[in-house]
N, C-alpha and C positions, 0 to 999 in steps of 0.2 A: 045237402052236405054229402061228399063222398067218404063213406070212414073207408079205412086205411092202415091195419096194422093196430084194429082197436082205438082209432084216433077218430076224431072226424073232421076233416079238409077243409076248407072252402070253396066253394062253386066257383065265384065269381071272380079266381085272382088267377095269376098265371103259377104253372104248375111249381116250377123250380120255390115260389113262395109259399107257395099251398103244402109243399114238404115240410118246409122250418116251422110249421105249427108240430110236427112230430118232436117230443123233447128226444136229444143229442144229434137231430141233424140241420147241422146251420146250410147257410147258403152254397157255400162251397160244396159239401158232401154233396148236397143236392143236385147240383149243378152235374159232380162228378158222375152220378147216378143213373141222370138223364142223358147223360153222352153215352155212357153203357151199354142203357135200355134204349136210345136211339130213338129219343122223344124230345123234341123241341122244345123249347123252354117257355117258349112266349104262349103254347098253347095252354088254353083255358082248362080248369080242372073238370068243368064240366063236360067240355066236346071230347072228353080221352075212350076210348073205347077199354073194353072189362079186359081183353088182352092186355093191352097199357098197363092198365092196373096191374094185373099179376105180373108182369112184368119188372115193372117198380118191388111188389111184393117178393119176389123170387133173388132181384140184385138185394133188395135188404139185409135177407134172410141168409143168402150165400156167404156173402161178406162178414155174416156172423155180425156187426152193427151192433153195440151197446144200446137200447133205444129206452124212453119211458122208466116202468117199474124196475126195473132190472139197473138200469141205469142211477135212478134216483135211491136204490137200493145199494148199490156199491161206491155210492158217493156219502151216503150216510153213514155205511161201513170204516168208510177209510176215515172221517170225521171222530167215529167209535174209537178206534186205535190208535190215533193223535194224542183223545181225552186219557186215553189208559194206559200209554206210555208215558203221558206224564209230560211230553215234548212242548216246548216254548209256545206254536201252535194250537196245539189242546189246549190249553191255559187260555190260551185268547180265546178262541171258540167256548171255554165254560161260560168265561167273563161276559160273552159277547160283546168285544170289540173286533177292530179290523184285524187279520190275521197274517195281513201282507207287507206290513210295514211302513202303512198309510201315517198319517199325525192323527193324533185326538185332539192337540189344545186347542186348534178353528174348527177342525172338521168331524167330522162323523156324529152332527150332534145326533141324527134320526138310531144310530147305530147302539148310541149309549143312552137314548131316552132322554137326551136332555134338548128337549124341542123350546127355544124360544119365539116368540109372538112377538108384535113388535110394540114399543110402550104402550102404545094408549088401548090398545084391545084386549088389556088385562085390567084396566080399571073398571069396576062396577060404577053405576049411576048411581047419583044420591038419589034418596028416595021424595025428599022437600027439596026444591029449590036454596037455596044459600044467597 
């Protein structure tokens, strides 16, 4: 495993995928990233030489990149100030329901805890025969 900005990569995929394990950079950024650094995409994460690397690390960092802690950090933030403003939004997220304006009445059973099974693997077995 190559780490990577605190992350650790995998060896065995092609680089542009081996980015998207970094949380806030999807494929596109990644893509974008590697055209930059002037790295082919299809190459493997392990054959990259430690220049490569910093190189990757260098466009990251320049570009300033939301990534990880900081990211996961300012995404909780912004969830924090929904909840405290009080906004329609914050209400759904206390509730924990959808917050985008999905339907509840078929969907999001996983979302509101209301998981059903299907009939017969809720019934217990009698204990005697009948």
């Amino acid at each position: 495993m190559v780490r990577l900005l605190n992350v650790d990569i995998p060896d065995n995929k092609n680089i542009d995928i081996s980015l998207t394990y970094i949380y806030g950079i999807g494929l596109s950024l990644a893509k974008q990233i590697l055209k930059e650094a002037k790295i082919d995409s299809t190459k493997k994460t392990k054959d990259l030489t430690s220049e490569e690397l910093n190189r990757i690390r260098e466009i990251i960092e320049e570009k300033n990149i939301t990534i990880e802690g900081d990211l996961r950090r300012e995404i909780k933030n912004n969830i924090k100030r929904l909840i405290d403003i009080n906004s329609y939004r914050g209400v759904r997220h206390i509730r924990k329901l959808p917050a985008r304006g999905q339907r509840t009445k078929t969907n999001s059973r996983t979302v509101r805890g209301n998981i059903r099974k299907s009939v017969g693997s809720g019934r217990r077995k009698s204990p005697t025969p009948t």
